[in-house]
C-alpha positions in Angstrom: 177.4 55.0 -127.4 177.4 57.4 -124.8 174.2 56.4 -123.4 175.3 52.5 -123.6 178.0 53.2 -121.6 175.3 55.2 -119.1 173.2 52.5 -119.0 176.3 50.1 -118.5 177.1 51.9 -115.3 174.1 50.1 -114.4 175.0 46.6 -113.5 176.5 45.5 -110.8 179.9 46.6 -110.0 181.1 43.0 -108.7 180.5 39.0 -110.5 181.3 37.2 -112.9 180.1 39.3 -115.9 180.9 42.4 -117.9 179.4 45.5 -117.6 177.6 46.4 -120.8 174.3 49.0 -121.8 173.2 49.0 -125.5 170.7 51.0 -127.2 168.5 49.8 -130.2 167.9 52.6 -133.1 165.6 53.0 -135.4 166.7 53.5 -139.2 166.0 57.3 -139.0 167.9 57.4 -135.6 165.3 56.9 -133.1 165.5 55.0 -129.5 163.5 52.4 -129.8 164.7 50.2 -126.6 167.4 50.6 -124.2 168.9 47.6 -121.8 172.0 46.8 -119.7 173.3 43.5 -118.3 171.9 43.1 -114.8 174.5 40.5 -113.8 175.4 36.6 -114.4 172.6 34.8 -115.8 170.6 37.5 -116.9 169.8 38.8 -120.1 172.8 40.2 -122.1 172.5 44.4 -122.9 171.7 43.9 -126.7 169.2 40.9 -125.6 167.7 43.3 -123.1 167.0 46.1 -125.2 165.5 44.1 -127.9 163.2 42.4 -125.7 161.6 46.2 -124.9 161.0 46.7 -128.8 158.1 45.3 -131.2 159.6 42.8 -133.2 158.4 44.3 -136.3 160.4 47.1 -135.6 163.5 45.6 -135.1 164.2 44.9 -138.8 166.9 47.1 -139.9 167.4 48.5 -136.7 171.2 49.8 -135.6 172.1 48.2 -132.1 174.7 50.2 -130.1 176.2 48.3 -127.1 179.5 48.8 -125.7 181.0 45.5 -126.2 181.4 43.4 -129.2 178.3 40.6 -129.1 179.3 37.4 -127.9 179.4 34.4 -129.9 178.9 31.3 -127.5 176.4 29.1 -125.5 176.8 30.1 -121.6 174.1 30.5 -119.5 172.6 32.6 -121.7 172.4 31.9 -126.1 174.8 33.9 -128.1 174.1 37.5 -128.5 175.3 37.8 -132.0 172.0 34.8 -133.0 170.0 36.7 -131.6 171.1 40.0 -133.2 170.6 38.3 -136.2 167.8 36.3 -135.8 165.6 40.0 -135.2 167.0 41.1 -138.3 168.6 43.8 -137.0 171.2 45.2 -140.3 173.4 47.1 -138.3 176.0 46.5 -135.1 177.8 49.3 -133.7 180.0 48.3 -130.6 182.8 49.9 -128.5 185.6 47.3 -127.8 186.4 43.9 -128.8 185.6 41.1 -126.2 188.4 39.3 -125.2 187.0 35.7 -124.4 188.3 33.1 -126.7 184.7 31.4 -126.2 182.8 34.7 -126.5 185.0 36.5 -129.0 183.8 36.3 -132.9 180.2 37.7 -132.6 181.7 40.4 -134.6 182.6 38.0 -137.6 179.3 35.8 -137.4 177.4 39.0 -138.0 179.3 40.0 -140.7 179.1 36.7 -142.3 175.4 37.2 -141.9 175.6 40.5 -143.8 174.9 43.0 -141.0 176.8 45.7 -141.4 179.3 46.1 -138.2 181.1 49.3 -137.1 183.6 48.7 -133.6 186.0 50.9 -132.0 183.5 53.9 -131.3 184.3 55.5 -128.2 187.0 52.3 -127.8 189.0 54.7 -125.1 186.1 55.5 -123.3 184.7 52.1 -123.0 188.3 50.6 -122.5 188.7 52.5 -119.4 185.3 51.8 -117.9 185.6 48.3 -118.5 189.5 47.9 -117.2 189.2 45.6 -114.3 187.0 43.0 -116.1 189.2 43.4 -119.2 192.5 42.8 -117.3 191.4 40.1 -115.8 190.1 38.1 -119.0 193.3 39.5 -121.5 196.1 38.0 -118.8 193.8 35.3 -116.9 193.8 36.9 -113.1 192.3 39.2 -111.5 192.4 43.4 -111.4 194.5 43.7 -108.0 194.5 46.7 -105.8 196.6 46.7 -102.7 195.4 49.0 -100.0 197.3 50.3 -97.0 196.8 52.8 -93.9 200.0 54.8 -93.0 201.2 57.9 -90.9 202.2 60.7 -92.8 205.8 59.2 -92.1 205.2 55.9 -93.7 204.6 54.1 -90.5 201.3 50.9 -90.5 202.0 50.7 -86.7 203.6 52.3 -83.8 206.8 50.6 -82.0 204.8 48.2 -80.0 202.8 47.2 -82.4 199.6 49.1 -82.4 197.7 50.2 -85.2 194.1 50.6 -83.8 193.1 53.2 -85.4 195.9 55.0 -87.9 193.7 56.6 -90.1 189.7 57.9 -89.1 186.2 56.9 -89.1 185.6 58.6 -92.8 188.8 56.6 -94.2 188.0 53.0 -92.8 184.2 53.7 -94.3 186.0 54.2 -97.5 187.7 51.2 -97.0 184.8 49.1 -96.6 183.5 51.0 -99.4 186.2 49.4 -101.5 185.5 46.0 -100.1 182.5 45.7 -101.5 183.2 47.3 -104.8 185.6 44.0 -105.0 184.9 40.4 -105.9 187.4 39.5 -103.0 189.5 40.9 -100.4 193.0 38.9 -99.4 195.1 39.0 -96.6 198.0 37.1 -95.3 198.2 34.6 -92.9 200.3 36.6 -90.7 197.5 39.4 -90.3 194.6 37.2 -90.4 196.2 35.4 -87.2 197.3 38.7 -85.5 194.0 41.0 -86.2 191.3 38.2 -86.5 189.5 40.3 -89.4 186.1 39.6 -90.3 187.0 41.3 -93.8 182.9 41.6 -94.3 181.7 45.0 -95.8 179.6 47.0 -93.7 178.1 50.3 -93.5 178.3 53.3 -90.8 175.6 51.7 -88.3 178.0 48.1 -89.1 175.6 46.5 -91.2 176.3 44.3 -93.9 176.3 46.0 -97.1 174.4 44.3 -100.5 177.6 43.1 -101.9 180.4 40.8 -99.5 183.6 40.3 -100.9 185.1 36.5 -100.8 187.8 36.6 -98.3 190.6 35.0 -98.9 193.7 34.1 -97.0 197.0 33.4 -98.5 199.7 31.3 -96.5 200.5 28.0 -94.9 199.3 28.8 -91.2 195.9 27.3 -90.0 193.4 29.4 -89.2 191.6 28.9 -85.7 188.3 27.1 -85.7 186.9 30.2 -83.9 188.7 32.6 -86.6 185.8 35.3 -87.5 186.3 34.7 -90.7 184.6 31.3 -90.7 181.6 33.4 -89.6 182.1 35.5 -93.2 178.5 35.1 -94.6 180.4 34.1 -98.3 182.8 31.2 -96.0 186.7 31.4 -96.4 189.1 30.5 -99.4 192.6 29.8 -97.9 195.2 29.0 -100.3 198.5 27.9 -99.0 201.7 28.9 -100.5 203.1 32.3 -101.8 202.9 31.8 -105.3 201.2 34.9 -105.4 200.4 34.1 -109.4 199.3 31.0 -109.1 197.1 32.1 -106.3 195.5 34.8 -108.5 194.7 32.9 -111.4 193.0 30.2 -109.0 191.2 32.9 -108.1 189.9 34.0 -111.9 188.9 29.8 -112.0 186.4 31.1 -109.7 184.7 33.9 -111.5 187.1 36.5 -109.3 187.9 39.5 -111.6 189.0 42.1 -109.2 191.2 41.5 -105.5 191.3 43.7 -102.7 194.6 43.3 -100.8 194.5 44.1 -97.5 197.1 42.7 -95.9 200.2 43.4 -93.8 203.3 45.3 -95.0 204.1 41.6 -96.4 201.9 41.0 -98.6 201.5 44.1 -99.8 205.3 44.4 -100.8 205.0 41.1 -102.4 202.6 42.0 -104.7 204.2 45.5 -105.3 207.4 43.7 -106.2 206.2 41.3 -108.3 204.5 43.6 -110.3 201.1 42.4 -109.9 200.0 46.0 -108.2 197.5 47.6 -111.0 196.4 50.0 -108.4 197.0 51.5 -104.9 195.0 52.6 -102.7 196.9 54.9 -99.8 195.5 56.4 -96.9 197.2 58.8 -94.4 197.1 60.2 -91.4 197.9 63.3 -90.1 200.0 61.9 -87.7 203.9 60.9 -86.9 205.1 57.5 -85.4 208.5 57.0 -85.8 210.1 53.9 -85.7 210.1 50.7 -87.6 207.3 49.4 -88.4 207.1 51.0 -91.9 204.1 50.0 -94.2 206.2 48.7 -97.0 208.9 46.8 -96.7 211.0 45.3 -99.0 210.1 45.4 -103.1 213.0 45.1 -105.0 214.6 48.5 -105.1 218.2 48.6 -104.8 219.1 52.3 -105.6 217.1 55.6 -106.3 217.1 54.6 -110.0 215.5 51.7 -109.9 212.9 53.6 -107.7 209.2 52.2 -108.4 207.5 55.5 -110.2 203.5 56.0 -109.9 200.7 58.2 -111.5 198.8 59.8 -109.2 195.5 59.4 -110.0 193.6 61.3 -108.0 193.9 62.3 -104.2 191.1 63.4 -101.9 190.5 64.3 -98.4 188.4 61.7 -95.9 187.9 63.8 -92.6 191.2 64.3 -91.2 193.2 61.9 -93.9 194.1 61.8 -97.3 194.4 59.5 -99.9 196.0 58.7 -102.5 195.1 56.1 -105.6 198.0 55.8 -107.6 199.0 53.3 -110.5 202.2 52.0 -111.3 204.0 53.3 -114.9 205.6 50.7 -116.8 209.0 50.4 -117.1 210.8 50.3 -120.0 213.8 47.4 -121.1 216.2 50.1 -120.4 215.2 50.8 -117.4 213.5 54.2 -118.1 209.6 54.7 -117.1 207.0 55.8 -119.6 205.9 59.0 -119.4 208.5 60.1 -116.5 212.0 61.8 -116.9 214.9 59.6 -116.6 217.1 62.8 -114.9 215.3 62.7 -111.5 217.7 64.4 -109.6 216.6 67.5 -107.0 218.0 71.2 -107.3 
């Protein structure tokens, strides 16, 4: 299972797909054929190990793939057919798929009398496949809202300026993380003010392999000669700020993970509605002053109804730092998983 979630690591980061590795044993434990999903429309994992096997030798064979076989017609046949059809006897799979279409490969190959083991490595697997399984289990995309700050909280200085906060190293990151989205969302305060071209682009500014769909949230028109109409993927503009409503549209659109990089106003909408599963913080060693603070309002009253985060991991980009960090559930009365509810100083 290890390998298969190797070979998983594979696929393509972004689209409209899972990403899953398998590996097809022999009855005395040997590899016989390895394979991993190469993206939408392609040959599932299981499929694509299988095909790298004699077919003779895929009778009572064990197939290993990190997530449960699917069960439906998409634009590939169901995996769980085909499992069976090559008369393999035995299904070993990490985590459950969460599709009501795909979901049930697991009981068709039972029914068929293949033995089927699941949850090995589950926790593994679980957290390499979070983004894609977050956005099928509640219908809308993984969201990570990004933002650029002084060390004293500040996205701009008094007049405004913000050109450049952080360095070259950090804003590389940045577009780093564009393109490890499916799309990247702004407001249409910011896409007025900055004119973004919200592409992904490398250190000499070209294009990178994979473009995130940019989208822009609000009621304001863009300009015809907006640079994001030059965005080789076009523009999605969704008015309103039904922030929900604007995600799931998104999933309707094969979108499983979100990119916000908008102003302090969008990002403190979507910290304080509690649609924030990561963030992504960057600071500079630097001291502004004033009010132009990179967060503004998100619901928080008093110090104990602060907003607590896990600090994932921090690391240093040139001069900056940053910081991704996830949000820890709260509890009905009001305490915070995992965090003290006495969080006074000494």
């Amino acid at each position: 299972m290890r390998r298969a979630l190797e070979l998983a690591a594979r696929g393509p980061v972004v689209g409209d797909h899972a990403r899953v590795g398998a590996v097809v044993l022999s009855p005395d434990g040997q590899v016989l054929g390895e394979g991993w999903h190469r993206g939408a429309g392609t040959p599932h994992a299981e499929v694509d190990a299988m095909a790298k096997v004699d077919p003779a030798h895929l009778r009572g064979a064990t197939a290993v793939v990190t997530l449960e076989p699917c069960d439906h017609v998409g634009r590939t046949g169901p995996c769980s057919v085909a499992l069976i059809d090559a008369g393999v006897a035995r299904v070993v799979y990490a985590v459950d798929d969460p599709g009501p279409a795909a979901h049930g490969g697991a009981d068709r190959l039972r029914a068929a009398g293949v033995d089927v083991v699941p949850d090995v490595l589950a926790d593994q697997a679980e957290a390499f496949l979070e983004r894609w399984l977050l956005s099928v289990r509640l219908g809308r995309p993984w969201v990570t809202v990004k933002w650029a700050a002084s060390l004293d909280g500040r996205a701009a200085a008094a007049d405004g300026t913000s050109q450049w906060i952080t360095g070259a190293a950090a804003r590389q990151h940045v577009h780093e993380q564009r393109a490890a989205h499916d799309a990247v969302l702004v407001g249409t305060g910011t896409a007025l003010a900055d004119d973004p071209s919200l592409t992904a682009r490398g250190d000499a500014g070209e294009f990178l392999a994979d473009q995130p769909l940019p989208v822009v949230l609000g009621d304001r028109p863009l300009p015809a000669d907006a640079a994001l109409h030059r965005h080789p993927r076009g523009v999605v503009t969704i008015p309103g700020h039904d922030l929900d409503a604007a995600l799931r549209s998104l999933r309707q659109r094969g979108v499983h993970s979100v990119l916000v990089e908008g102003g302090p106003t969008v990002a403190s909408a979507f910290i304080a509605a509690g649609l924030a599963d990561e963030l992504l913080i960057y600071l500079a060693p630097v001291l502004l002053g004033g009010p132009r603070v990179a967060l503004g309002d998100i619901g928080v009253g008093s110090i104990h109804a602060a907003r607590m985060l896990r600090v994932m991991s921090t690391s240093s980009l040139g001069p900056d730092l940053l910081v991704r960090a996830r949000t820890v559930p709260q509890r009905p009365d009001g305490a915070v998983d995992g965090a003290p509810t006495d969080r006074s100083t000494t």
